[in-house]
mmCIF file of the C-alpha atoms, coordinates in Angstrom:
data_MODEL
# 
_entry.id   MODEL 
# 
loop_
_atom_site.group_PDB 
_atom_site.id 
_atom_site.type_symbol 
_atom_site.label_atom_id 
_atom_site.label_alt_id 
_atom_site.label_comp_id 
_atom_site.label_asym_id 
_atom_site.label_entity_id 
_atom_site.label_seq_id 
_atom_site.pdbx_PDB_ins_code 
_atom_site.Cartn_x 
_atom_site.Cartn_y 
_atom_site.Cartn_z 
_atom_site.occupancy 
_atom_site.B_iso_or_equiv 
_atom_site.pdbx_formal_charge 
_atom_site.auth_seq_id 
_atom_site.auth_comp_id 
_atom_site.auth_asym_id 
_atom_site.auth_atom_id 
_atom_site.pdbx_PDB_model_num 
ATOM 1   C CA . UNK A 1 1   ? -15.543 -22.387 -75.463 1.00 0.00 ? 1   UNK A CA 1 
ATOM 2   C CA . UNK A 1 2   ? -18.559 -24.637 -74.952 1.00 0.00 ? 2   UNK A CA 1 
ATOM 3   C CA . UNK A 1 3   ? -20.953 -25.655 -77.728 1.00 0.00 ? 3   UNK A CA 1 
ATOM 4   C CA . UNK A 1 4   ? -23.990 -23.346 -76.140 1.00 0.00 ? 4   UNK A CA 1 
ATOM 5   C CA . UNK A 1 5   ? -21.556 -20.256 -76.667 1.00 0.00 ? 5   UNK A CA 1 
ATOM 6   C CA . UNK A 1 6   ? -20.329 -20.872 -80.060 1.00 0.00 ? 6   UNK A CA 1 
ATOM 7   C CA . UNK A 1 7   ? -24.162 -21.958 -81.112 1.00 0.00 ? 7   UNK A CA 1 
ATOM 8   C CA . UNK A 1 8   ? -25.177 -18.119 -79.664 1.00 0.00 ? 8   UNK A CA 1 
ATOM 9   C CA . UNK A 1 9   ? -22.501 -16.941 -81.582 1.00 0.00 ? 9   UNK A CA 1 
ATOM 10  C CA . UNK A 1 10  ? -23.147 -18.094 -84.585 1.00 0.00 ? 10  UNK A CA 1 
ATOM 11  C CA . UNK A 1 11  ? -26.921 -17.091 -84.299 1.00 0.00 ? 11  UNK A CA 1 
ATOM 12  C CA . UNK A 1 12  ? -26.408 -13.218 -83.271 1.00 0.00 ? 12  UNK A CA 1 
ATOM 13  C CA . UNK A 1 13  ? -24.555 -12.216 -86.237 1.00 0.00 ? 13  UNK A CA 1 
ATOM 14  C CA . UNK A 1 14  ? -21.591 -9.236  -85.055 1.00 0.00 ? 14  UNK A CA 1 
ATOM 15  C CA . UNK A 1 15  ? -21.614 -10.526 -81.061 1.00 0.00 ? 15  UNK A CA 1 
ATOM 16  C CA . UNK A 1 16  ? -18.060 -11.861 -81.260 1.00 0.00 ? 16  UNK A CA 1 
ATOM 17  C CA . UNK A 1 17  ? -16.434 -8.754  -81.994 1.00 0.00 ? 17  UNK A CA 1 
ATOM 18  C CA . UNK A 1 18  ? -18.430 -7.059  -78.746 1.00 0.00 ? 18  UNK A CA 1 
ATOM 19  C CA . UNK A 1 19  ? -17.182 -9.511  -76.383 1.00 0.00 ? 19  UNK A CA 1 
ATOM 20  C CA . UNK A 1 20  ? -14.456 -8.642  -73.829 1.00 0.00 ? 20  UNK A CA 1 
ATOM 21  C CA . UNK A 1 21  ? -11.363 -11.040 -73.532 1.00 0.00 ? 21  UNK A CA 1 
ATOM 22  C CA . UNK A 1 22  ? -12.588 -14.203 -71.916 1.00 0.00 ? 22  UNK A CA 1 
ATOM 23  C CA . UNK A 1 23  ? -16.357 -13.681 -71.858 1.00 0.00 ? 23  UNK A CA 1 
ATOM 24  C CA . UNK A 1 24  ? -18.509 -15.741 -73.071 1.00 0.00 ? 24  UNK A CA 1 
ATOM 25  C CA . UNK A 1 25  ? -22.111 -15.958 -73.649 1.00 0.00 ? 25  UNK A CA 1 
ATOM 26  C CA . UNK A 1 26  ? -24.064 -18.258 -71.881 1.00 0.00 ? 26  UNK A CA 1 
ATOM 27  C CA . UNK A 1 27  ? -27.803 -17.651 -72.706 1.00 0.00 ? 27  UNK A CA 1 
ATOM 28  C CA . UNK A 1 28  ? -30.226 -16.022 -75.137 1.00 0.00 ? 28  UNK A CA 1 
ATOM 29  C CA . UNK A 1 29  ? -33.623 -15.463 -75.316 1.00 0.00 ? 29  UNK A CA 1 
ATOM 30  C CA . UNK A 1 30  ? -35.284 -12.733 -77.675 1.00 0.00 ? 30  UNK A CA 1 
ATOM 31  C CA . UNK A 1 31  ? -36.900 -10.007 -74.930 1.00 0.00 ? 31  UNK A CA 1 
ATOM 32  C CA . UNK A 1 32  ? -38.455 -6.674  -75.217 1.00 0.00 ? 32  UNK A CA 1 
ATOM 33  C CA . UNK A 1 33  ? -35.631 -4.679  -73.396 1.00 0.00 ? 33  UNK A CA 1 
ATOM 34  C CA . UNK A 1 34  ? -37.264 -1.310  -71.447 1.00 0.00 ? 34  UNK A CA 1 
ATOM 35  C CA . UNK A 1 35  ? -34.125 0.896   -70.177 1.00 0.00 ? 35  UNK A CA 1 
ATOM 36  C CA . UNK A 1 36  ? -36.413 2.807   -67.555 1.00 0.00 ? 36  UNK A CA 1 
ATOM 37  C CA . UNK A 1 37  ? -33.628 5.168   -66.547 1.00 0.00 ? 37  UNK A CA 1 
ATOM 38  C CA . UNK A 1 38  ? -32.927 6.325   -69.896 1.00 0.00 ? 38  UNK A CA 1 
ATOM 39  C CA . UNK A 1 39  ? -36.995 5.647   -71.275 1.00 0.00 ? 39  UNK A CA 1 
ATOM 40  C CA . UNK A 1 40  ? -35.493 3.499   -73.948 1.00 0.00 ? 40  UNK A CA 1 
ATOM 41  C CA . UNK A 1 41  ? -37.498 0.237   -75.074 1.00 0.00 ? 41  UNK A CA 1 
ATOM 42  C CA . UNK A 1 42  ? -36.147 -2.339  -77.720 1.00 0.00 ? 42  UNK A CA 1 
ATOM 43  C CA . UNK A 1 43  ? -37.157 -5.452  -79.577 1.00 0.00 ? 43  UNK A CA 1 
ATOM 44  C CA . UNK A 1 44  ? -33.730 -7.340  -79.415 1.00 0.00 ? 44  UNK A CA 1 
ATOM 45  C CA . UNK A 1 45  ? -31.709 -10.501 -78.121 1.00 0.00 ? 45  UNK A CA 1 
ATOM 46  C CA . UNK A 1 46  ? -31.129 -11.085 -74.140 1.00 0.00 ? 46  UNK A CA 1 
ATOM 47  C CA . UNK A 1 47  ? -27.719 -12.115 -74.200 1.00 0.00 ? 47  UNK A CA 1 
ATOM 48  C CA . UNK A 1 48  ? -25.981 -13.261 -70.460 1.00 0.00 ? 48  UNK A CA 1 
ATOM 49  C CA . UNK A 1 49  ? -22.311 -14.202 -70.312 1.00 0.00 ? 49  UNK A CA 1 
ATOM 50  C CA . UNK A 1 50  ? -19.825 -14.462 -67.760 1.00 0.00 ? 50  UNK A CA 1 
ATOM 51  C CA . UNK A 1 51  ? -19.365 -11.262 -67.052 1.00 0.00 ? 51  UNK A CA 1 
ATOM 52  C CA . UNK A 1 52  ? -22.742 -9.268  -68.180 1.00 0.00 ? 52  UNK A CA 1 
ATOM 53  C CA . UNK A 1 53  ? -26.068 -9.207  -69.514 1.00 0.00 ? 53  UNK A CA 1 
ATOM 54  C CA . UNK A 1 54  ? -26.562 -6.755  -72.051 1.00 0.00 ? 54  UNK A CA 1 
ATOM 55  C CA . UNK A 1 55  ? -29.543 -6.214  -74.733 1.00 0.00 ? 55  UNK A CA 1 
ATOM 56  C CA . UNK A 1 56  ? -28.276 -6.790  -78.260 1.00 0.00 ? 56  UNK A CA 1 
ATOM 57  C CA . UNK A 1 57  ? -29.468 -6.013  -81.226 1.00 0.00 ? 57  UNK A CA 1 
ATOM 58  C CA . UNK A 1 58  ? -26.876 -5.556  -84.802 1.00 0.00 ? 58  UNK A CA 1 
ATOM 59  C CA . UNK A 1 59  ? -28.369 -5.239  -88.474 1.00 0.00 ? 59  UNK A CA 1 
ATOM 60  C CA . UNK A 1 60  ? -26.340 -4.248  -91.321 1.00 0.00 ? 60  UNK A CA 1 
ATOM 61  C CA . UNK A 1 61  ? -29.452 -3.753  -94.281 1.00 0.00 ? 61  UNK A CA 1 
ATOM 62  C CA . UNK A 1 62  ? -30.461 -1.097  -94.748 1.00 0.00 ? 62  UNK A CA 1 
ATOM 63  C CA . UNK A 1 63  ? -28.294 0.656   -92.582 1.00 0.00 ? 63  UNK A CA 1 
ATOM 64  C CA . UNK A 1 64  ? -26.035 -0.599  -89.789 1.00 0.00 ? 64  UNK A CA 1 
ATOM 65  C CA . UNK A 1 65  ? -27.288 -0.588  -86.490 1.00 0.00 ? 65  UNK A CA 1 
ATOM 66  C CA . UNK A 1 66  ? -26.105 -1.697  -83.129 1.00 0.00 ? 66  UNK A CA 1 
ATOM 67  C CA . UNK A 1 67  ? -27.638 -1.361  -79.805 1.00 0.00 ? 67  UNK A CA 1 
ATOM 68  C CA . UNK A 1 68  ? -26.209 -3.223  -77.004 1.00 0.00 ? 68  UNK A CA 1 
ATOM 69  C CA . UNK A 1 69  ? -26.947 -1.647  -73.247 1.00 0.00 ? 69  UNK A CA 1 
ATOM 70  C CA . UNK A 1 70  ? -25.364 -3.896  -70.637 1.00 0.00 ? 70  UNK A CA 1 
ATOM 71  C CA . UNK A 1 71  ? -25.476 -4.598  -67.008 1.00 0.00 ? 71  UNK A CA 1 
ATOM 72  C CA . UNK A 1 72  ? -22.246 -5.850  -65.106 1.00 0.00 ? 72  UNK A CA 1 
ATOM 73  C CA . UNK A 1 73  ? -22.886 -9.406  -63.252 1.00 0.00 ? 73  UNK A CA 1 
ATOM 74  C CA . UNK A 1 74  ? -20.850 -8.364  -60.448 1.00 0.00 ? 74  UNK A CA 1 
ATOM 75  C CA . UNK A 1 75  ? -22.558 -4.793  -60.228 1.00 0.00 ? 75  UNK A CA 1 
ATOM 76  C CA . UNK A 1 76  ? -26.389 -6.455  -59.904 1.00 0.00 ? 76  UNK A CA 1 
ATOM 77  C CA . UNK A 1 77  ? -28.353 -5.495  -56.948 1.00 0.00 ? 77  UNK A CA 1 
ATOM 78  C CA . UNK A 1 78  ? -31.635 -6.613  -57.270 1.00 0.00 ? 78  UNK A CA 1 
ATOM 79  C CA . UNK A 1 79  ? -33.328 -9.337  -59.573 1.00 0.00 ? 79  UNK A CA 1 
ATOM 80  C CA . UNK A 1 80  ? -37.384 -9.411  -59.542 1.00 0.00 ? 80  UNK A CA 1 
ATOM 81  C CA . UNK A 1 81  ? -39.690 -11.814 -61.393 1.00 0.00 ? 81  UNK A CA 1 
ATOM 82  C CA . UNK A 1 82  ? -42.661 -9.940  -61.839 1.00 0.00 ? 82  UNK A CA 1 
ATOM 83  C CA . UNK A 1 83  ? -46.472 -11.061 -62.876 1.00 0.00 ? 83  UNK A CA 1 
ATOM 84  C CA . UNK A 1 84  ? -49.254 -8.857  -63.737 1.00 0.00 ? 84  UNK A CA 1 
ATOM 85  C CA . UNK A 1 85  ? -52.582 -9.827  -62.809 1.00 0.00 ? 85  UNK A CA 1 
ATOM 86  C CA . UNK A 1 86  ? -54.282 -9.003  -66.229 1.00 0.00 ? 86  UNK A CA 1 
ATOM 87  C CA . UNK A 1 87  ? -51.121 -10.293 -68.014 1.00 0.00 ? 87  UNK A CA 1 
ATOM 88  C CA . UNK A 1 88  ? -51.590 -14.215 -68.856 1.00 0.00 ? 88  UNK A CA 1 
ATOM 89  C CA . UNK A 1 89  ? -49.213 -14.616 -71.205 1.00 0.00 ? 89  UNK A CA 1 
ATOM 90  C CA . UNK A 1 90  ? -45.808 -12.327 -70.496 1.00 0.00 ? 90  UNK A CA 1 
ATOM 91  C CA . UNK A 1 91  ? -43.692 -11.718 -67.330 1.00 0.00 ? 91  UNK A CA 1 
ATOM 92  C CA . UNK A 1 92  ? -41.577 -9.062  -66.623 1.00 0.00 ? 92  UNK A CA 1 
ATOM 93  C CA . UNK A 1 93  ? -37.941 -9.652  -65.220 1.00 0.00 ? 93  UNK A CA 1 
ATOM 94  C CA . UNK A 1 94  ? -36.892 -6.281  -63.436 1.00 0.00 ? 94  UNK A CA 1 
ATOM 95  C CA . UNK A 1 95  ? -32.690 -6.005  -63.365 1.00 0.00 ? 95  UNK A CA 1 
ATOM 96  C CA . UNK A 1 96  ? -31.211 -3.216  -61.028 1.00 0.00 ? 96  UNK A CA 1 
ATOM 97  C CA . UNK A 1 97  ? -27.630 -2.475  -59.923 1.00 0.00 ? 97  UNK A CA 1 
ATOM 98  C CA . UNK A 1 98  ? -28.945 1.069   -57.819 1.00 0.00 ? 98  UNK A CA 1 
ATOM 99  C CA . UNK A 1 99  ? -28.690 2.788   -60.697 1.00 0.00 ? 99  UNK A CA 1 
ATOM 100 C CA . UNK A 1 100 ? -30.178 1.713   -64.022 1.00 0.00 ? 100 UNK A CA 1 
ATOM 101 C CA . UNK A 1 101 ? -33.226 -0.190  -64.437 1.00 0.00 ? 101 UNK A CA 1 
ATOM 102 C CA . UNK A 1 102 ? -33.937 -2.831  -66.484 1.00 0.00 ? 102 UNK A CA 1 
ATOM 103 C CA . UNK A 1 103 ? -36.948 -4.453  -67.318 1.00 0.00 ? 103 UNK A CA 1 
ATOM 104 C CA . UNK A 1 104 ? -37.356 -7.493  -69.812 1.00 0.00 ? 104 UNK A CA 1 
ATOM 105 C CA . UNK A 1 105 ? -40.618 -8.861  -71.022 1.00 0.00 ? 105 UNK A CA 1 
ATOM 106 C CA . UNK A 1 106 ? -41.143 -12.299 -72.462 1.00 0.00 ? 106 UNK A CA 1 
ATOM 107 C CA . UNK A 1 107 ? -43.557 -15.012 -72.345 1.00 0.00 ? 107 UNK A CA 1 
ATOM 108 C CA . UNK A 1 108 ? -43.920 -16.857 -69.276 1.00 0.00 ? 108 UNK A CA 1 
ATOM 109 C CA . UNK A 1 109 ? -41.344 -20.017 -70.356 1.00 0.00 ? 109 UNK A CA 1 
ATOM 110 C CA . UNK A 1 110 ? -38.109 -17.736 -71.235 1.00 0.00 ? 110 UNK A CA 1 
ATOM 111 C CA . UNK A 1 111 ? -38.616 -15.418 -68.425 1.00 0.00 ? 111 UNK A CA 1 
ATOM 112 C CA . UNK A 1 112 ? -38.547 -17.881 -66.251 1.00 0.00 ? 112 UNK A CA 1 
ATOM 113 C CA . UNK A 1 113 ? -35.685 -19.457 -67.779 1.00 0.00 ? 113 UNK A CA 1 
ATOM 114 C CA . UNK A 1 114 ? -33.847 -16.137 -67.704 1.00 0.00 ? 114 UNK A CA 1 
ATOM 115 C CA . UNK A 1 115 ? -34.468 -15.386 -64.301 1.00 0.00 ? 115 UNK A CA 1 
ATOM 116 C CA . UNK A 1 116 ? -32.830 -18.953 -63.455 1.00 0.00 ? 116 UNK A CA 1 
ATOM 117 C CA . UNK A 1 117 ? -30.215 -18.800 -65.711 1.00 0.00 ? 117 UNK A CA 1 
ATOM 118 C CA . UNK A 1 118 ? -29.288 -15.201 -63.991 1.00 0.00 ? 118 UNK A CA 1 
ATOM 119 C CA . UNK A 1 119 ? -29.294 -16.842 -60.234 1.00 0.00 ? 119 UNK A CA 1 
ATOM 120 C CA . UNK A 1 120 ? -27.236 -19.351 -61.110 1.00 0.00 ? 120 UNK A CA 1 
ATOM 121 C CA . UNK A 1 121 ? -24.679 -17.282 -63.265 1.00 0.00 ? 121 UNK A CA 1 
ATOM 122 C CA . UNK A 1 122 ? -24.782 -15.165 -60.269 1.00 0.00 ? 122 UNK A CA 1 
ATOM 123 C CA . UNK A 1 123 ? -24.466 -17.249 -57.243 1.00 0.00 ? 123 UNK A CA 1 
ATOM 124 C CA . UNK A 1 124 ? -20.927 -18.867 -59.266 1.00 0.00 ? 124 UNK A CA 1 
ATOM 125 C CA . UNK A 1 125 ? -19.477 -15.461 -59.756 1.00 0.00 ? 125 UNK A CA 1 
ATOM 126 C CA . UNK A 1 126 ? -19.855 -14.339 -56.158 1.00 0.00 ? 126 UNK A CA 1 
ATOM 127 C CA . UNK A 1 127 ? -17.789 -17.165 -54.159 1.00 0.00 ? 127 UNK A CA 1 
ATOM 128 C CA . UNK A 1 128 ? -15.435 -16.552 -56.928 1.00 0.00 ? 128 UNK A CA 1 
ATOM 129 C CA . UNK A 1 129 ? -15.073 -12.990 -56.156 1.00 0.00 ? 129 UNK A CA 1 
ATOM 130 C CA . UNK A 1 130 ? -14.871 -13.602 -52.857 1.00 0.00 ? 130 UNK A CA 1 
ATOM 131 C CA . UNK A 1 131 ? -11.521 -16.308 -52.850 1.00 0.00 ? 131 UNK A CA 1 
ATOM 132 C CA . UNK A 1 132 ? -9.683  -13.424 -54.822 1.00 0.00 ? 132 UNK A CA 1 
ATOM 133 C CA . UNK A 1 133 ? -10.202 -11.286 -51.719 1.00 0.00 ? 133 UNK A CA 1 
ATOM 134 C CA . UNK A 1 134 ? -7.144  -11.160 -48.841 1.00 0.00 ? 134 UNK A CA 1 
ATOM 135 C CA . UNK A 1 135 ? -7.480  -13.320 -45.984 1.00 0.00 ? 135 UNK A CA 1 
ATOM 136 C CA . UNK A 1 136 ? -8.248  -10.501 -43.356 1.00 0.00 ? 136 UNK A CA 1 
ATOM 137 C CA . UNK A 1 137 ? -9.454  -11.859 -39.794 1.00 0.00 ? 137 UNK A CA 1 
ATOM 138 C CA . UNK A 1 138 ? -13.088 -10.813 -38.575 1.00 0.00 ? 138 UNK A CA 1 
ATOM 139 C CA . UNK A 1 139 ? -13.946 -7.481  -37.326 1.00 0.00 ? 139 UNK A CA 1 
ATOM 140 C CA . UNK A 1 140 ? -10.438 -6.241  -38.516 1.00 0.00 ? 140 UNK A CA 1 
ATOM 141 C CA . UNK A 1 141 ? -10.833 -2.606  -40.322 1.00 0.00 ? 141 UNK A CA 1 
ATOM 142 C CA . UNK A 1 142 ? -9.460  -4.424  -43.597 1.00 0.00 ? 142 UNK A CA 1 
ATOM 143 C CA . UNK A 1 143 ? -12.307 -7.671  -43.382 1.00 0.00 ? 143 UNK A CA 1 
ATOM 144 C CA . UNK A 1 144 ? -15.144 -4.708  -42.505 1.00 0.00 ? 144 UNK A CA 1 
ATOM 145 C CA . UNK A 1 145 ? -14.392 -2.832  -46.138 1.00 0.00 ? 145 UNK A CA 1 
ATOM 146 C CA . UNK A 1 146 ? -14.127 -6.053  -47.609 1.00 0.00 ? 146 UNK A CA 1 
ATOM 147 C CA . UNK A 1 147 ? -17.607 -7.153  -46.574 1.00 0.00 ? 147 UNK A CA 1 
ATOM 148 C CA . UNK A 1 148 ? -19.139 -3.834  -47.430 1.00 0.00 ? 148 UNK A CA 1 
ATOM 149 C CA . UNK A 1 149 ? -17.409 -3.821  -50.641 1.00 0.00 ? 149 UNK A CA 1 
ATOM 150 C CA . UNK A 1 150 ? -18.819 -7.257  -51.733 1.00 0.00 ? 150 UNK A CA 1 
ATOM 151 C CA . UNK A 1 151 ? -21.725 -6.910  -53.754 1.00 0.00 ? 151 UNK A CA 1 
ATOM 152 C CA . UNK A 1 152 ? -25.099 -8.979  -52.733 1.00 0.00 ? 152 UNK A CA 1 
ATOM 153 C CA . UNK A 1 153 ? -28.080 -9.652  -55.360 1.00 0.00 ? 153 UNK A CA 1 
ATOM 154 C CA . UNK A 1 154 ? -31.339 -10.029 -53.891 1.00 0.00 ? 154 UNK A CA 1 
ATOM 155 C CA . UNK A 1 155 ? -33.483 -12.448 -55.725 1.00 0.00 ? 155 UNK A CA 1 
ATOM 156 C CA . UNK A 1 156 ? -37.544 -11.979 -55.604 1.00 0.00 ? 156 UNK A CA 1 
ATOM 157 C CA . UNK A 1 157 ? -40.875 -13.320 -56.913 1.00 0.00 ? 157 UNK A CA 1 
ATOM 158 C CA . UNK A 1 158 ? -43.191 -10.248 -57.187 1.00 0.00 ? 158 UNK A CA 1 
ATOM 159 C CA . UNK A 1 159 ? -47.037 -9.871  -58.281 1.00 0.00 ? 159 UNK A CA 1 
ATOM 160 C CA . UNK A 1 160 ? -47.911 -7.047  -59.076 1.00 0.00 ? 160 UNK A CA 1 
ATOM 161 C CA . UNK A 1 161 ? -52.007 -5.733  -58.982 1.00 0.00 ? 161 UNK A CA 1 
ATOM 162 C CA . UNK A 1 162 ? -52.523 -3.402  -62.372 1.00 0.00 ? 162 UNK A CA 1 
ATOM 163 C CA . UNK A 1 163 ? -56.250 -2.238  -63.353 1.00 0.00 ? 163 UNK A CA 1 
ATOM 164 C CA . UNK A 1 164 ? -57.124 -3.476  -66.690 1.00 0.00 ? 164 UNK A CA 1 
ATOM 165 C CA . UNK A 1 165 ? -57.253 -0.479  -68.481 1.00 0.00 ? 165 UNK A CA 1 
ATOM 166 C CA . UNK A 1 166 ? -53.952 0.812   -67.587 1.00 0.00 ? 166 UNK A CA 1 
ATOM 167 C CA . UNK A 1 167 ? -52.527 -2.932  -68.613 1.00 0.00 ? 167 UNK A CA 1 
ATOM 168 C CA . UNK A 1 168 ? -51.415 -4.128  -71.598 1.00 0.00 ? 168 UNK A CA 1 
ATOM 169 C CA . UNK A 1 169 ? -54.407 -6.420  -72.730 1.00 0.00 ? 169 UNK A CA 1 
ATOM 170 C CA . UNK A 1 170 ? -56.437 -3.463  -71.640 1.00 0.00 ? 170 UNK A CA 1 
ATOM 171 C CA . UNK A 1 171 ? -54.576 -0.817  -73.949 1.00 0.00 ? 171 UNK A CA 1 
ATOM 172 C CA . UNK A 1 172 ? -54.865 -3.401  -76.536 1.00 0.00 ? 172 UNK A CA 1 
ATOM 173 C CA . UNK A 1 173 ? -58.469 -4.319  -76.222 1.00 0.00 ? 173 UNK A CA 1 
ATOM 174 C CA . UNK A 1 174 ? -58.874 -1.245  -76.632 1.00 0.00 ? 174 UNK A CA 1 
ATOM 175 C CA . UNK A 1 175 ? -56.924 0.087   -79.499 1.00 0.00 ? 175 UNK A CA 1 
ATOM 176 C CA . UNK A 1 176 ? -58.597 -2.976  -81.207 1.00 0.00 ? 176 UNK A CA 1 
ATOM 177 C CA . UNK A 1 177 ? -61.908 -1.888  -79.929 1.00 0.00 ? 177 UNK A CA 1 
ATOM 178 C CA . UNK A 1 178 ? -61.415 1.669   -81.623 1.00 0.00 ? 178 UNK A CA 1 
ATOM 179 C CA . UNK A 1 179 ? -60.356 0.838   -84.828 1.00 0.00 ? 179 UNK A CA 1 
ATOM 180 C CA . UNK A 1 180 ? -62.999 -2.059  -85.440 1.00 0.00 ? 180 UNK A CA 1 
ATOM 181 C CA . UNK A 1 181 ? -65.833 1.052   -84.271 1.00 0.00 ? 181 UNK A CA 1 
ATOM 182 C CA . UNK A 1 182 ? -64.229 3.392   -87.145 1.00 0.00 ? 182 UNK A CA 1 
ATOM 183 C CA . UNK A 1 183 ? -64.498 0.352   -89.688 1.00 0.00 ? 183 UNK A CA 1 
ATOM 184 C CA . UNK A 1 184 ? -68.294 -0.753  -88.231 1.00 0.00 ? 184 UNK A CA 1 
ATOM 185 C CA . UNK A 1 185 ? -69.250 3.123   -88.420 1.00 0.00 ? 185 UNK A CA 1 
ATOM 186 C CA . UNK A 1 186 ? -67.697 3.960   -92.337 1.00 0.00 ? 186 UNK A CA 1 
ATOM 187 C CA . UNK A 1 187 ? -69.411 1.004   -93.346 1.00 0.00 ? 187 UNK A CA 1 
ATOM 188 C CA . UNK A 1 188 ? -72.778 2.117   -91.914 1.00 0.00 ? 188 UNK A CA 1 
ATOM 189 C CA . UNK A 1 189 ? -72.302 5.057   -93.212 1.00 0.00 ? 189 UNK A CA 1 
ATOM 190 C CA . UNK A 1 190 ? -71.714 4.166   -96.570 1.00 0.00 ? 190 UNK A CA 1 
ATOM 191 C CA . UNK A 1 191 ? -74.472 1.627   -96.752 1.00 0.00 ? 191 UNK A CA 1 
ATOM 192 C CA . UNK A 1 192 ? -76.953 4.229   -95.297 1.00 0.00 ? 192 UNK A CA 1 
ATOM 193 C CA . UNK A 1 193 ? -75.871 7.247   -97.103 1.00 0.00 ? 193 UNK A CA 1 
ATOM 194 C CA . UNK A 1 194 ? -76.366 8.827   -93.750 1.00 0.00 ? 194 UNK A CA 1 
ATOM 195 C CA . UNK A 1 195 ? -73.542 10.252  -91.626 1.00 0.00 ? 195 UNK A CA 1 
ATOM 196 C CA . UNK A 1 196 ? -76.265 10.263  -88.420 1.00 0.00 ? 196 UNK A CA 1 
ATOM 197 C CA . UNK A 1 197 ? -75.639 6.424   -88.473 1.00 0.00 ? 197 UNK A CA 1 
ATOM 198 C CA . UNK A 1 198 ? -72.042 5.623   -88.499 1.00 0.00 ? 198 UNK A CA 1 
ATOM 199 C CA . UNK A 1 199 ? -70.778 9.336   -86.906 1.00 0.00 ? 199 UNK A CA 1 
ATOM 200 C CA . UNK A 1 200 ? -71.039 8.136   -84.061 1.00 0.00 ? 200 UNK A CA 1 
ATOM 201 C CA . UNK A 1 201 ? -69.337 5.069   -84.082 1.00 0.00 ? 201 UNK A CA 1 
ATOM 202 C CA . UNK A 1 202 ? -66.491 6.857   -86.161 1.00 0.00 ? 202 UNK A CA 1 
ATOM 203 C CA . UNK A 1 203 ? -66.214 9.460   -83.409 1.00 0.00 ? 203 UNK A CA 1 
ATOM 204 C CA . UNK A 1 204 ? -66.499 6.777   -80.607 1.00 0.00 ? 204 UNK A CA 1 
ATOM 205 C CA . UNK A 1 205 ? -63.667 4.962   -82.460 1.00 0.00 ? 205 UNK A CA 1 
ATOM 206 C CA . UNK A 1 206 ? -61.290 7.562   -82.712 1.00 0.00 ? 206 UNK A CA 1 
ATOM 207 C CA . UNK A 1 207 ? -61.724 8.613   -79.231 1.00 0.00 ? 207 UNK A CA 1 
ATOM 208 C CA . UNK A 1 208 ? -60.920 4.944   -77.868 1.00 0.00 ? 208 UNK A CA 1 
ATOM 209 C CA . UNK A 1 209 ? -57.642 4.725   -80.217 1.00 0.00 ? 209 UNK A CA 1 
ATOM 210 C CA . UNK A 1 210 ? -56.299 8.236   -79.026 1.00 0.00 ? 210 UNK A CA 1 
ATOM 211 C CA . UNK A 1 211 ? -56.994 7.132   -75.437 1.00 0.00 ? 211 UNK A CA 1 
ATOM 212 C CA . UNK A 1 212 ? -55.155 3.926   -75.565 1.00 0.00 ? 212 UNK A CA 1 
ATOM 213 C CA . UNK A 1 213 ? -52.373 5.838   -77.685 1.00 0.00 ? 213 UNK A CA 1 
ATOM 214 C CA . UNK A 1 214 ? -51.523 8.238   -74.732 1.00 0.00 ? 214 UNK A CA 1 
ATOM 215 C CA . UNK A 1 215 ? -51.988 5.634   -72.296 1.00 0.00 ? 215 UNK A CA 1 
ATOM 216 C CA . UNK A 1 216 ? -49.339 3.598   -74.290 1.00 0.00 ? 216 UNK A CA 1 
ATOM 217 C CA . UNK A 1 217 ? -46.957 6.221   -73.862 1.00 0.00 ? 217 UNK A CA 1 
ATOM 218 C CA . UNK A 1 218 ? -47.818 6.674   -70.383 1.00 0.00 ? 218 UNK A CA 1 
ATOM 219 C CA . UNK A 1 219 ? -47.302 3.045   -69.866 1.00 0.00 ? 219 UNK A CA 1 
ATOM 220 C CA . UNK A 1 220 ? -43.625 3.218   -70.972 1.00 0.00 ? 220 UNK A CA 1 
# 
């Protein structure tokens, strides 16, 4: 085992004992994981090995917990890097195999890395899967199946146009916005005396943090 895995696995306290027999992790970069099929979103570890990348997450105070949610290498259809016009900061790595889909958010540096780190982890498996196969000659029934069977990952650059207010920085800005009009508007009021004053700006507050609440949710 290579000094990369055994540094991972002495970092992510509990990931040994979730490996499978000759897997081994490779790479690590701390993500926000977003299971879109399932409408499940995580603070936890990236973790690609050999054989899978998985989000990973174990804590044993106060209570255990474990999450781990994992995508088979060989399984991987489709692999986007994504960048949101409003979104300077944090890229988006979309992960499909057909069925579930993944997306990871990081800053711009460790998605990228990610995304690289995936292609190449990729592109080894595949001729490797492929010299396992049985010599079959072209066009036979048996070569056919064989090529239909084999698995190809399509790797993409996306951008991706979002207004601001259904972004992120705009549901931030504001949620921020709201909260500093409640603060401005009690402390009117309470130097006035007069609820006329800072009403408003409490009411204009509170509107602008339950509008960037539900478009939080509706964001997810």
């Amino acid at each position: 085992m290579g000094n990369t895995s055994q540094k991972i696995l002495a970092r992510l306290k509990g990931l040994q004992a979730h490996l499978r027999e000759g897997e081994q992790p490779l790479f690590t970069i701390p993500v926000i994981w977003e299971n879109a099929t399932e409408k499940q979103t995580n603070a936890c570890d990236l973790v690609l090995t050999n054989q899978r990348v998985f989000g990973y997450i174990f804590t044993s105070f106060p209570r255990e917990r474990l999450f781990l949610d994992a995508l088979e290498l060989e399984s991987i259809k489709a692999v986007s890097l994504r960048q949101k016009n409003f979104d300077a900061v944090f890229r988006e790595l979309f992960v499909s195999d057909g069925t579930k889909k993944i997306y990871l958010r990081a800053t711009r540096k460790k998605i990228e890395d990610a995304y690289a780190a995936l292609q190449a982890t990729i592109g080894k498996s595949a001729p490797a899967a492929q010299a396992d196969a049985p010599s079959t000659e072209p066009g036979t029934p048996q070569a056919n199946q064989s090529a239909a069977s084999t698995p190809v990952t399509t790797f993409g650059r996306q951008q991706v146009k979002q207004t601001l207010e259904r972004s992120p920085l705009g549901i931030t800005l504001l949620l921020v916005g709201g909260l500093l009009l409640e603060i401005i508007g009690v402390l009117a009021w309470a130097a006035t005396g007069e609820a006329q004053t800072g009403l408003p700006l409490c009411m204009a507050g509170i509107v602008a943090v339950v509008v960037a609440t539900i478009a939080r949710r509706q964001l997810r």
